[in-house]
LUMDOMI-125188 format. One record per residue (C-alpha): z, y, x. Coordinates in steps of 0.1 Angstrom, whole numbers, plus 5000, padded with zeros to 4 digits. Layout:
<pts>
+------+------+------+
:   zz :   yy :   xx :
+------+------+------+
:    Z :    Y :    X :
...
+------+------+------+
</pts>
This chain:
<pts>
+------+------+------+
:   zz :   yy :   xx :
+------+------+------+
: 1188 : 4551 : 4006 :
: 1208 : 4565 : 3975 :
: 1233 : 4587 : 3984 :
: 1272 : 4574 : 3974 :
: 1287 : 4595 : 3947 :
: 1321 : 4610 : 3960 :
: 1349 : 4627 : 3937 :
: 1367 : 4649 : 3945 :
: 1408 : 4647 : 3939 :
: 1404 : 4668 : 3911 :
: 1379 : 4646 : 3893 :
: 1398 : 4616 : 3904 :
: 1436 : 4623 : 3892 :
: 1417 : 4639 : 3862 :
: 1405 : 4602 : 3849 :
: 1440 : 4589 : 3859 :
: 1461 : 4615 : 3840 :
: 1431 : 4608 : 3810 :
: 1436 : 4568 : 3809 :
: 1474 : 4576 : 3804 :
: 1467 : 4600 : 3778 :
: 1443 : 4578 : 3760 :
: 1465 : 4547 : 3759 :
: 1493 : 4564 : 3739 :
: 1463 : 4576 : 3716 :
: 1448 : 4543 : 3713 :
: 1481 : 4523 : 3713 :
: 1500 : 4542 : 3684 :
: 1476 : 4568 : 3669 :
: 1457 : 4543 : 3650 :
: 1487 : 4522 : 3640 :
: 1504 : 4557 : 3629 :
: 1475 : 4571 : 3615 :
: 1474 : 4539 : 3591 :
: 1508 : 4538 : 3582 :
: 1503 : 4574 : 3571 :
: 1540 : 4580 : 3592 :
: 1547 : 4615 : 3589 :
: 1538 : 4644 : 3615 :
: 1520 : 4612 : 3638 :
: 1497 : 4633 : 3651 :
: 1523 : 4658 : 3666 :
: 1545 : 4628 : 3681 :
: 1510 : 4622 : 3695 :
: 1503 : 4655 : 3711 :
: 1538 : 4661 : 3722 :
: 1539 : 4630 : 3740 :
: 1500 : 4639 : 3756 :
: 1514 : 4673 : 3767 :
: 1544 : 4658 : 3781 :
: 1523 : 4636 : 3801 :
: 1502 : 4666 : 3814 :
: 1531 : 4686 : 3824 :
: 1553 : 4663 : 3839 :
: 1521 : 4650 : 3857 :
: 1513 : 4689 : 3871 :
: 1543 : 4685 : 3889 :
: 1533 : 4657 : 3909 :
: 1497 : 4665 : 3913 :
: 1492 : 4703 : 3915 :
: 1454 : 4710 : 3916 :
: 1438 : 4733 : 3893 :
: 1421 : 4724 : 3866 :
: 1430 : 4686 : 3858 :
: 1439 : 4694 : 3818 :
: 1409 : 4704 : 3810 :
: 1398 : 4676 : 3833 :
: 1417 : 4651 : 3818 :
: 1410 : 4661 : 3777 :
: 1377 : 4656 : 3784 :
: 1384 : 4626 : 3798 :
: 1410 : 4616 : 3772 :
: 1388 : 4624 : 3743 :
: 1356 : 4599 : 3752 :
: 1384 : 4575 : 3759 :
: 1398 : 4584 : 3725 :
: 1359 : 4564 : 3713 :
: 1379 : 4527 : 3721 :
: 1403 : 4531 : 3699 :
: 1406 : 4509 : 3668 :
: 1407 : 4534 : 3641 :
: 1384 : 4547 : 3623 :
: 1389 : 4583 : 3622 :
: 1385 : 4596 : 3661 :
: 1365 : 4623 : 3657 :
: 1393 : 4649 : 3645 :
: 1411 : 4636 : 3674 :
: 1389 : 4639 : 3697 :
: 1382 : 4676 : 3689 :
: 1422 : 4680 : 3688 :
: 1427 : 4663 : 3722 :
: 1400 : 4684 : 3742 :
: 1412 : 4717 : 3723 :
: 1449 : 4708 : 3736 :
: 1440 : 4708 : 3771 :
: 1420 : 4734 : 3769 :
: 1443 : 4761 : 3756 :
: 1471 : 4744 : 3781 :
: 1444 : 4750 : 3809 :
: 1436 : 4785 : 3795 :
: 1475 : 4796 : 3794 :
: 1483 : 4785 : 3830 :
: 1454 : 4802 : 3844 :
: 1463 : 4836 : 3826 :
: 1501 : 4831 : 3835 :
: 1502 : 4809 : 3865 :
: 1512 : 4773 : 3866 :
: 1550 : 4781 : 3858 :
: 1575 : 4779 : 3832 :
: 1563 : 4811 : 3811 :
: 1525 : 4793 : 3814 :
: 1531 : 4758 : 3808 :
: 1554 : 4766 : 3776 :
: 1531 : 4793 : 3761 :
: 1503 : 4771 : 3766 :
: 1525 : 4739 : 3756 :
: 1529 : 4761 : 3719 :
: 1497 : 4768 : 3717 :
: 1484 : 4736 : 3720 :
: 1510 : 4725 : 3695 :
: 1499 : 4753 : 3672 :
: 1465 : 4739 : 3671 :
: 1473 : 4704 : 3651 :
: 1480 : 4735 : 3622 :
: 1450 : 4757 : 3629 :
: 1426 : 4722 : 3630 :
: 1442 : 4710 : 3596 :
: 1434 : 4743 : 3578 :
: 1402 : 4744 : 3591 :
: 1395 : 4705 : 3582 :
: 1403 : 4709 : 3551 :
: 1382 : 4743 : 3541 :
: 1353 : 4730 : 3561 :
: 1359 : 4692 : 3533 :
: 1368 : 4711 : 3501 :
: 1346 : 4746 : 3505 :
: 1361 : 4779 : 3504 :
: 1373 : 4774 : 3470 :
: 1400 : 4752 : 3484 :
: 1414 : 4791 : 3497 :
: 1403 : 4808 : 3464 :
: 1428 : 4781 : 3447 :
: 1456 : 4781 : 3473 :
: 1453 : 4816 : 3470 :
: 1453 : 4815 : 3435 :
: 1482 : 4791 : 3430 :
: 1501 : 4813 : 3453 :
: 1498 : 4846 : 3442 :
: 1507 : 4829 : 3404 :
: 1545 : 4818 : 3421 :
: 1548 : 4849 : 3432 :
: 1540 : 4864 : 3402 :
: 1565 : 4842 : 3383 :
: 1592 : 4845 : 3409 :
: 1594 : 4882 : 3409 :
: 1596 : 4882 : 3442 :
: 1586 : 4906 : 3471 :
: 1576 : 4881 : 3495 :
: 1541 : 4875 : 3502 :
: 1540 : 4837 : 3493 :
: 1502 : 4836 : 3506 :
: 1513 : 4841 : 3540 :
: 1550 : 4829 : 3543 :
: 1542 : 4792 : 3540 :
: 1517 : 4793 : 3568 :
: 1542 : 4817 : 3589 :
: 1570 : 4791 : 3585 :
: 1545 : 4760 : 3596 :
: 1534 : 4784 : 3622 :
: 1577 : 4790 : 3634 :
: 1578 : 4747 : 3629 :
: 1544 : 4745 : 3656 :
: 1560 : 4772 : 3684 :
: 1595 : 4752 : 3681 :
: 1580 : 4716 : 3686 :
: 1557 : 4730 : 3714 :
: 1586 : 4749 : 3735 :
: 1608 : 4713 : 3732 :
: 1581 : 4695 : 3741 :
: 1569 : 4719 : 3773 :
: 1610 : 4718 : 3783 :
: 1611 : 4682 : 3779 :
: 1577 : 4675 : 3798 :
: 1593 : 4708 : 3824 :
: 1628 : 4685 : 3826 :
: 1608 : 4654 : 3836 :
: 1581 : 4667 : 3860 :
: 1610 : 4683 : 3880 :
: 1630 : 4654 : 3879 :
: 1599 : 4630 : 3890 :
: 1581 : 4658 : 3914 :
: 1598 : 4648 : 3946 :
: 1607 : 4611 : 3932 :
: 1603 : 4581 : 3954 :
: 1574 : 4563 : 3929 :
: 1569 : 4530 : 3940 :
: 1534 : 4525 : 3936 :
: 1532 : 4495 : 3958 :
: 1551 : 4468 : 3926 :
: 1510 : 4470 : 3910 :
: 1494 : 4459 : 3938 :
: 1516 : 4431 : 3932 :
: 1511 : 4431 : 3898 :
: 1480 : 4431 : 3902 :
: 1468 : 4401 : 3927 :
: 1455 : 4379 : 3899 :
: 1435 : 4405 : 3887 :
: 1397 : 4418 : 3893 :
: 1412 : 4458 : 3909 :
: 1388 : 4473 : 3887 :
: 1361 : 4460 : 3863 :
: 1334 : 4446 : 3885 :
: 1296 : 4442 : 3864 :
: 1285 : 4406 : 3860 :
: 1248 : 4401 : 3863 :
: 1222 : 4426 : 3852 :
: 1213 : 4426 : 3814 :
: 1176 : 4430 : 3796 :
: 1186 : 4468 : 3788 :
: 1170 : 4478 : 3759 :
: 1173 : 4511 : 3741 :
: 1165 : 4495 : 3709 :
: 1200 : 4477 : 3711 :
: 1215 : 4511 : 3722 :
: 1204 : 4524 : 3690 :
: 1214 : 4490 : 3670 :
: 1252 : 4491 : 3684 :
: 1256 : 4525 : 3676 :
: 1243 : 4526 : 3639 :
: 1262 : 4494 : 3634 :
: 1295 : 4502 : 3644 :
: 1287 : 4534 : 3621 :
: 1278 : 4508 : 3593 :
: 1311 : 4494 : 3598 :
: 1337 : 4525 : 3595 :
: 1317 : 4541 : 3570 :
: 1307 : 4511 : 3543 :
: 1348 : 4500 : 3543 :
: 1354 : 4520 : 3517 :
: 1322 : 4518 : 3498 :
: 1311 : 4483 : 3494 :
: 1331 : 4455 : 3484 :
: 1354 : 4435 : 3508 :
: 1338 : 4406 : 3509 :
: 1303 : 4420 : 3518 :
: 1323 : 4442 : 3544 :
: 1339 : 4416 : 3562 :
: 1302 : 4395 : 3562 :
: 1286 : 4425 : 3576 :
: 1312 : 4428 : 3598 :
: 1314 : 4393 : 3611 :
: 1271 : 4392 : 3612 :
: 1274 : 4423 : 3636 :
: 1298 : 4411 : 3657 :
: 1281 : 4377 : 3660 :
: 1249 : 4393 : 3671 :
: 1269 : 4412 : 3704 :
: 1284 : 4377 : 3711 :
: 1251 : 4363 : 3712 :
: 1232 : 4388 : 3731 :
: 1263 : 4403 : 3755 :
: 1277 : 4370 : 3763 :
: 1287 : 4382 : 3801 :
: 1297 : 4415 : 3794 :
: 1323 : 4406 : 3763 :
: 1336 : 4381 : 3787 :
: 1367 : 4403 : 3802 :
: 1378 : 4409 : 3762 :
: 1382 : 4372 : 3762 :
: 1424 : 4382 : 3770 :
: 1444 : 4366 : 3747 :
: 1476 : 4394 : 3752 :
: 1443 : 4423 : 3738 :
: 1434 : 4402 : 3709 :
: 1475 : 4390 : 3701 :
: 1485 : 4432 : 3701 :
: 1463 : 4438 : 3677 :
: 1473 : 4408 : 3657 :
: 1507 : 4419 : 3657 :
: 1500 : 4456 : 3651 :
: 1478 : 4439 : 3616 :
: 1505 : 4420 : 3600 :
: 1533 : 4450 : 3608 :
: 1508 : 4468 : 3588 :
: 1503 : 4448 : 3562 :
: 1540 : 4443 : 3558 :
: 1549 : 4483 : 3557 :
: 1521 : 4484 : 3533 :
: 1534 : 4458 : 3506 :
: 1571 : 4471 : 3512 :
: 1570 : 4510 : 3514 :
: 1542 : 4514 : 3492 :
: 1553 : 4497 : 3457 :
: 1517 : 4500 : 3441 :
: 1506 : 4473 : 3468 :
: 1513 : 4437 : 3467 :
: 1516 : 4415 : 3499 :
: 1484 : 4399 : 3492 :
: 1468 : 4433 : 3489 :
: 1491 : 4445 : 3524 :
: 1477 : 4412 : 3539 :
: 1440 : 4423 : 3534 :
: 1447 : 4461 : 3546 :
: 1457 : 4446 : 3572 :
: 1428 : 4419 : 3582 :
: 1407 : 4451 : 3573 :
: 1420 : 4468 : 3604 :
: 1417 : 4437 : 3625 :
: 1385 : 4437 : 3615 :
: 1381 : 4473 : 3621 :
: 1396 : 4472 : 3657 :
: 1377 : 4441 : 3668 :
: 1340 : 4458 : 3656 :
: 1351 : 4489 : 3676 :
: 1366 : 4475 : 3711 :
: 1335 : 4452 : 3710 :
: 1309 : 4475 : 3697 :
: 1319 : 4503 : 3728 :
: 1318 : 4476 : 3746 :
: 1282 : 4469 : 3744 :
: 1275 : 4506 : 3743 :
: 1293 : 4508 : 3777 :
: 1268 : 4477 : 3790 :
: 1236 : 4493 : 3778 :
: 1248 : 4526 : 3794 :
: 1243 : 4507 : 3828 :
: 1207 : 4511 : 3823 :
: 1188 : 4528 : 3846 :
: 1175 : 4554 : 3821 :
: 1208 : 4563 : 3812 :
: 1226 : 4569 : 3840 :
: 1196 : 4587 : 3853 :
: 1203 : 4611 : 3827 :
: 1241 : 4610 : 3835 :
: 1237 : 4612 : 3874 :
: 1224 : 4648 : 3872 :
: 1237 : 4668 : 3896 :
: 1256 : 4688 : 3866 :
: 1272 : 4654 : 3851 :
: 1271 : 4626 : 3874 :
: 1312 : 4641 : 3884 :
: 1324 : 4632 : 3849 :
: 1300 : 4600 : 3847 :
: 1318 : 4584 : 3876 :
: 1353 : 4602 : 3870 :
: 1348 : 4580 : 3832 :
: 1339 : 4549 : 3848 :
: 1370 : 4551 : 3868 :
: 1389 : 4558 : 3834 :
: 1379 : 4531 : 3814 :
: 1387 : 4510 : 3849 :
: 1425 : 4523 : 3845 :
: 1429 : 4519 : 3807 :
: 1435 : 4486 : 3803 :
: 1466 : 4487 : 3827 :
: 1474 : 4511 : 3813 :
: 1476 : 4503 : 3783 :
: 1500 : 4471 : 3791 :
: 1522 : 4504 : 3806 :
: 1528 : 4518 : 3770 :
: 1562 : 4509 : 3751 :
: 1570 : 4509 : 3720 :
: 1582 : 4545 : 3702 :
: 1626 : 4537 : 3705 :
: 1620 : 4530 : 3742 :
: 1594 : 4563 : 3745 :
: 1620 : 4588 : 3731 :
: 1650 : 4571 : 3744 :
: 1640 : 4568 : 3780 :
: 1614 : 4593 : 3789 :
: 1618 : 4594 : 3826 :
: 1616 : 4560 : 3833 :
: 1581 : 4562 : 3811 :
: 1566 : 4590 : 3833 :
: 1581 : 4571 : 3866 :
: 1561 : 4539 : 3857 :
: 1531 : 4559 : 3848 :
: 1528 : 4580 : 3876 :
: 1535 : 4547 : 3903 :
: 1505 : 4533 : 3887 :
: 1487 : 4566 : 3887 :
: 1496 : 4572 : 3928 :
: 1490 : 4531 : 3928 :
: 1449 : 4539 : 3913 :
: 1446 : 4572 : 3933 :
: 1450 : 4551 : 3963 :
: 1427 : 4519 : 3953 :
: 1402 : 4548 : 3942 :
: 1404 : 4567 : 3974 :
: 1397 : 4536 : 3995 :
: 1368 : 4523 : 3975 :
: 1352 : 4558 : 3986 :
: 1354 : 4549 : 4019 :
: 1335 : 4518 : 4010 :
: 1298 : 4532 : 4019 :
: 1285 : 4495 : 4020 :
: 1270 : 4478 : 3985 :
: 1287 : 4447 : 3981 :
: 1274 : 4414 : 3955 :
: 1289 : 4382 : 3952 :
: 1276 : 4355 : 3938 :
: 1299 : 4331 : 3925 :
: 1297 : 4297 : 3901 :
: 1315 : 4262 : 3899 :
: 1309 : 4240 : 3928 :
: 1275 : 4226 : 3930 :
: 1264 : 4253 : 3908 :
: 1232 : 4263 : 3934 :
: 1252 : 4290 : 3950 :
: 1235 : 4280 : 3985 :
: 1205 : 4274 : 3968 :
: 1202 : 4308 : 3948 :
: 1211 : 4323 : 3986 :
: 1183 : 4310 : 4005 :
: 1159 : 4323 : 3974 :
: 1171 : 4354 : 3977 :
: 1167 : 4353 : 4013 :
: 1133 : 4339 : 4016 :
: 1121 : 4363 : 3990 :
: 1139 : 4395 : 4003 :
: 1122 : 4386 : 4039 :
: 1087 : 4383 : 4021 :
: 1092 : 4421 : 4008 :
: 1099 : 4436 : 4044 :
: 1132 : 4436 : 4046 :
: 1153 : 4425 : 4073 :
: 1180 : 4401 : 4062 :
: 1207 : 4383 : 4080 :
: 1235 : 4362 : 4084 :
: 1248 : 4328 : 4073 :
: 1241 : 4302 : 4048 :
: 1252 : 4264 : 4046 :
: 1224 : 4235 : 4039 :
: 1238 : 4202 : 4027 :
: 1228 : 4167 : 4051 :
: 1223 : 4141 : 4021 :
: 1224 : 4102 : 4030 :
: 1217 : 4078 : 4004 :
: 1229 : 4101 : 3978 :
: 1257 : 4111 : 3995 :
: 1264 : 4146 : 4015 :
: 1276 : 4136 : 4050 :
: 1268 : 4167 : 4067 :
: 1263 : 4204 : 4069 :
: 1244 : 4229 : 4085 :
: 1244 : 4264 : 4093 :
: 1214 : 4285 : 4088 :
: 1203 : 4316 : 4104 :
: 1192 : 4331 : 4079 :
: 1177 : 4356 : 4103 :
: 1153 : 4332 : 4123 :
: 1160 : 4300 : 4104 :
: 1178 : 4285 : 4132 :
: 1204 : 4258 : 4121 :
: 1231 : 4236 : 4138 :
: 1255 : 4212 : 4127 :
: 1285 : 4225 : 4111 :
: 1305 : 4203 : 4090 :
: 1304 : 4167 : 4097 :
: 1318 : 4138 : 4076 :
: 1341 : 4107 : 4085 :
: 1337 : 4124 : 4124 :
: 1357 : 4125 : 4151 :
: 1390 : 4149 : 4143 :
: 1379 : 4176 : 4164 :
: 1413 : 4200 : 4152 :
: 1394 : 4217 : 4128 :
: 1392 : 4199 : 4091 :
: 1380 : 4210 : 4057 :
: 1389 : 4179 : 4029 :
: 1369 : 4152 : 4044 :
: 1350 : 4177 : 4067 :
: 1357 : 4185 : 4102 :
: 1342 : 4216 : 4118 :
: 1322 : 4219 : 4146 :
: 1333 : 4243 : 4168 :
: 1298 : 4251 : 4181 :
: 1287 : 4256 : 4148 :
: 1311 : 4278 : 4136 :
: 1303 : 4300 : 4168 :
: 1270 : 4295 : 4158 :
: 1273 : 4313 : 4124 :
: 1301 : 4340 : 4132 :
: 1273 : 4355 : 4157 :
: 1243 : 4352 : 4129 :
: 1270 : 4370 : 4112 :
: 1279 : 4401 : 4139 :
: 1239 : 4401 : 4144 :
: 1233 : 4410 : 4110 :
: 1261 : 4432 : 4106 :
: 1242 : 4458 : 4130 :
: 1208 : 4460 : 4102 :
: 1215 : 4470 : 4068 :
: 1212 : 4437 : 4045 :
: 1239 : 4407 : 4052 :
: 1247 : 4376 : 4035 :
: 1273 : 4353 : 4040 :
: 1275 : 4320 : 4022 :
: 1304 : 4296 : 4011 :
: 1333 : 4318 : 4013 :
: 1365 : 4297 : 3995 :
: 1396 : 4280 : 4013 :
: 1389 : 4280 : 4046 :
: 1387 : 4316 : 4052 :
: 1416 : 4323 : 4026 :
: 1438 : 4303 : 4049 :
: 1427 : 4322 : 4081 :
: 1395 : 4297 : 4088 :
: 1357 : 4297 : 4088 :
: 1348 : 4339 : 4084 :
: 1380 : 4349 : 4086 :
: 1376 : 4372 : 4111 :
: 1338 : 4384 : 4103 :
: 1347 : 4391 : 4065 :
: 1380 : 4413 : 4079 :
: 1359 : 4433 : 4098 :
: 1334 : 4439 : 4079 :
: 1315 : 4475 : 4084 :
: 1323 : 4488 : 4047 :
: 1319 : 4517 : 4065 :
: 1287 : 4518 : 4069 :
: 1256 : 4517 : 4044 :
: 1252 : 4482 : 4040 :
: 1241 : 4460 : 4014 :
: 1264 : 4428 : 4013 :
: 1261 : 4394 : 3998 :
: 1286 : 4371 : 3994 :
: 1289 : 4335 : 3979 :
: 1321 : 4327 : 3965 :
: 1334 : 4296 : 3946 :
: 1346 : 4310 : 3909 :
: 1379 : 4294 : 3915 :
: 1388 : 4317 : 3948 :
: 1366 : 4346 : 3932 :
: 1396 : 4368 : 3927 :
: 1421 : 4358 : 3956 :
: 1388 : 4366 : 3979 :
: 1387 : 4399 : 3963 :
: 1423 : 4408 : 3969 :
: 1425 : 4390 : 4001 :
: 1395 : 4415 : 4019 :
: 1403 : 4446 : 3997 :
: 1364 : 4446 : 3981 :
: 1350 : 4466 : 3957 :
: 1318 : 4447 : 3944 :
: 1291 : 4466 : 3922 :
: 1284 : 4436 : 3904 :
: 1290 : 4397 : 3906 :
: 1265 : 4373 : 3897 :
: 1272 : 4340 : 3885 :
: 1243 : 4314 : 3891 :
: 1246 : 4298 : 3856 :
: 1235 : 4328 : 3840 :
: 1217 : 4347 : 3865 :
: 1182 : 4343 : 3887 :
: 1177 : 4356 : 3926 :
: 1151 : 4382 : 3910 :
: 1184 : 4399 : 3894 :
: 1199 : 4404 : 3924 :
: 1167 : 4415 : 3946 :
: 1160 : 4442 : 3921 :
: 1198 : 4452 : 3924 :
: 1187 : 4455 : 3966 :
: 1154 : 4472 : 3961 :
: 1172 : 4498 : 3938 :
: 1199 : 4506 : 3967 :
: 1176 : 4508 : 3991 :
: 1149 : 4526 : 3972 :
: 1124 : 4504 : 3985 :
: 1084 : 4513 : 3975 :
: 1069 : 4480 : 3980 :
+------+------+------+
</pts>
């Protein structure tokens, strides 16, 4: 049986602290960067550092910058612009001087501000660097040049080589020391805070707690290698091929991951995603037409649907990517002893970044009320530390398998059942089989699915026995029945339970046998779920499913694969 991978805390608040990181970076540094809005990058990093500090004082462990850059910058991949690669390199070099400067210095004022200027500093020492490695070492022989000539003419003593970059350099160590006193002001102000991490779970009930895998796909490396080169295609032709056979190529692409990735594009089907980025385009395209004079509105206008364009091949094409990283050859790879911490520790990320995401404000409200920015980041932070920390404790495997009603729910159960027995393995629990009359369902029945025993359970137009579900009533000796297939199974290791829904969500049915269930324990679990109640049955029990299946799209031989693979089982 595969052993669970555990995090530690370090590893865990490390892909917290990243996700808040990244969704400044992805929020405003493309929408920024493409307004071309002066010293963007350093608002950037001043408000990432600030973040790391303030956060230190809450969460004290060593080594969560470094942690959390690394983090940060694959993170940094999902956002809608096209240039992410300086960034990235920027993002894991700021942590990574911060990390270096409090472990020289201690994690203390003198550390966190040297470190804080430093990291600063580096936006400077990257740009000079950027540019020589672009241009050649010819771009120095001119600056050089050029320099040397004003100070020539100038008469002057002053080395004008040097003082330019000394007085950028003076600019860099003053932004970093107010940004490490201003992260230094907040994380003392929030370190013994009363966060209220509890107003998400709230938030939260109408929401999947973290991003669950539907179904199994026909992982293919060939696609692997498609996505990438095409979202490659995309940021690198813009500029080099005319719009129109852009946008087609664009629009082809795209229609080829809707087509082939149906399930997994189906959580970017939220309108409030698609209706930021609108809003971020036609800001755009307005700043364009009316700051930049050479530009019409019609030519804003298409600078704009550009980036739309842009932002929708990228959060779609990593997307994919992500999906076909679920394949077993890949996380093979990944799971190595060496790299299966930051594997799972970036899976938790990407888990966090859409919430927080919704978390970031606009720029006024970031500058004018800092605290209050922090506080709501670090409640949802404390809010994920504790979801993550109990799914940890979840030893057992859980699958649900979910669909409209009269789908084949029942039906894809007893498959998966019959088959799963045929291999060897020792399956129990519950399933329901429907009585038909004359086309009609009058009855059901519960199934062992253990020994195949069945007695009545639901009976229609009956006598009211005190126990009713719509034109149902229960029987009590069948619901006895099924609640001890249940407890029996819960002792092996495989356990299905069918036709979960509004009976046990208003305290009915397998109430009691899905609140104590042995998460505890390795166990794989299968549950059948109506999709209307998927969610509320989620909340209701606290699970954490590896995947969901739904029956439209997916076959039992999905799902017994999925239990062969836990179990490692060698037919």
């Amino acid at each position: 049986m595969p052993t669970k991978t555990t995090l530690n805390e370090q590893w865990i608040k490390a892909s917290i602290i990243g996700s808040m990181w990244a969704s400044v970076e992805i929020v405003w540094g493309s929408f920024l960067h493409n307004l071309r809005v002066p010293l963007s990058g350093h608002i950037l990093t001043a408000i990432g550092l600030i973040i790391l500090i303030s956060a230190s004082y809450r969460w004290k462990e060593k080594g969560l910058f470094w942690r959390a850059g690394i983090i940060c910058a694959l993170l940094k991949t999902m956002s809608p612009s096209a240039v992410i690669f300086g960034p990235m390199i920027a993002i894991l070099c700021e942590a990574l001087l911060l990390e270096a400067s409090v472990r020289l210095l201690g994690k203390n004022r003198i550390g966190l501000i040297i470190g804080a200027i430093l990291a600063m500093s580096w936006n400077l020492v990257q740009a000079i660097f950027s540019k020589i490695i672009a241009y050649g070492y010819n771009l120095v022989k001119l600056y050089e040049s050029i320099m040397l000539y004003a100070q020539k003419q100038l008469h002057t003593d002053i080395d004008l080589v040097w003082a330019p970059i000394v007085l950028l350099l003076v600019v860099y160590v003053l932004l970093g020391l107010g940004t490490a006193i201003a992260g230094i002001f907040i994380g003392q102000r929030l370190e013994s805070s009363d966060l209220k991490p509890q107003m998400f779970a709230e938030k939260n009930n109408n929401n999947l707690p973290f991003a669950a895998k539907y179904s199994q796909f026909p992982f293919a490396t060939a696609w692997l290698i498609f996505d990438i080169l095409a979202i490659v295609a995309v940021l690198t032709t813009a500029n080099f091929i005319p719009l129109e056979f852009w946008f087609g190529l664009s629009i082809a692409i795209v229609a080829s991951w809707i087509m082939h990735y149906k399930s997994a594009l189906r959580r970017l089907a939220q309108p409030r995603l698609w209706i930021s980025f609108f809003i971020i385009t036609v800001i755009a395209a307005v700043s364009f037409s009316r700051f930049q004079g050479n530009i019409s509105l019609w030519e804003g206008a298409l600078i704009g649907l550009e980036m739309n364009v842009r932002a929708i091949v990228v959060v779609i094409g990593f997307s994919v990517i992500g999906t076909e990283l679920y394949s077993p050859k890949v996380k093979k790879i990944f799971q190595r002893e060496s790299l299966v911490s930051l594997y799972t520790a970036l899976d938790l990320s990407v888990e966090s970044l859409p919430n927080m995401i919704t978390l970031v404000p606009n720029l006024k409200k970031i500058f004018s009320n800092p605290i209050d920015i922090v506080r709501n980041f670090l409640s949802y932070a404390e809010y994920r530390m504790h979801e993550i920390e109990a799914r940890q404790h979840q030893l057992a495997s859980i699958a649900i398998v979910t669909g409209e009603k009269g789908s084949g729910k029942t039906r894809f159960m007893s498959e998966t059942a019959t088959e799963l027995k045929k291999r060897g393995f020792d399956v129990g629990g519950v399933y329901t089989r429907k009585i038909i009359d004359n086309g009609e369902i009058t009855a059901y029945s519960a199934v062992n699915i253990s020994n195949c025993e069945e007695r009545s359970f639901l009976k229609k137009n009956s006598e009211d026995l005190g126990l009713r579900i719509g034109a149902f009533s229960i029987d009590p000796e069948g619901l006895e029945f099924g609640r001890k297939a249940i407890a029996h199974a819960s002792q092996a290791n495989l356990l299905m339970i069918d036709e979960i829904g509004k009976l046990e969500l208003d305290g009915g049915g397998w109430y009691d046998e899905l609140r104590s269930l042995p998460l505890e324990k390795e166990l794989f679990i299968i549950l059948s779920v109506r999709l209307e109640f998927l969610y509320d049955v989620i909340h209701k029990w606290n699970l954490y499913p590896s995947v969901i299946y739904n029956v439209s799209e997916s076959k039992p031989e999905k799902l017994i694969s999925e239990i062969e693979s836990y179990f490692e089982y060698e037919k």
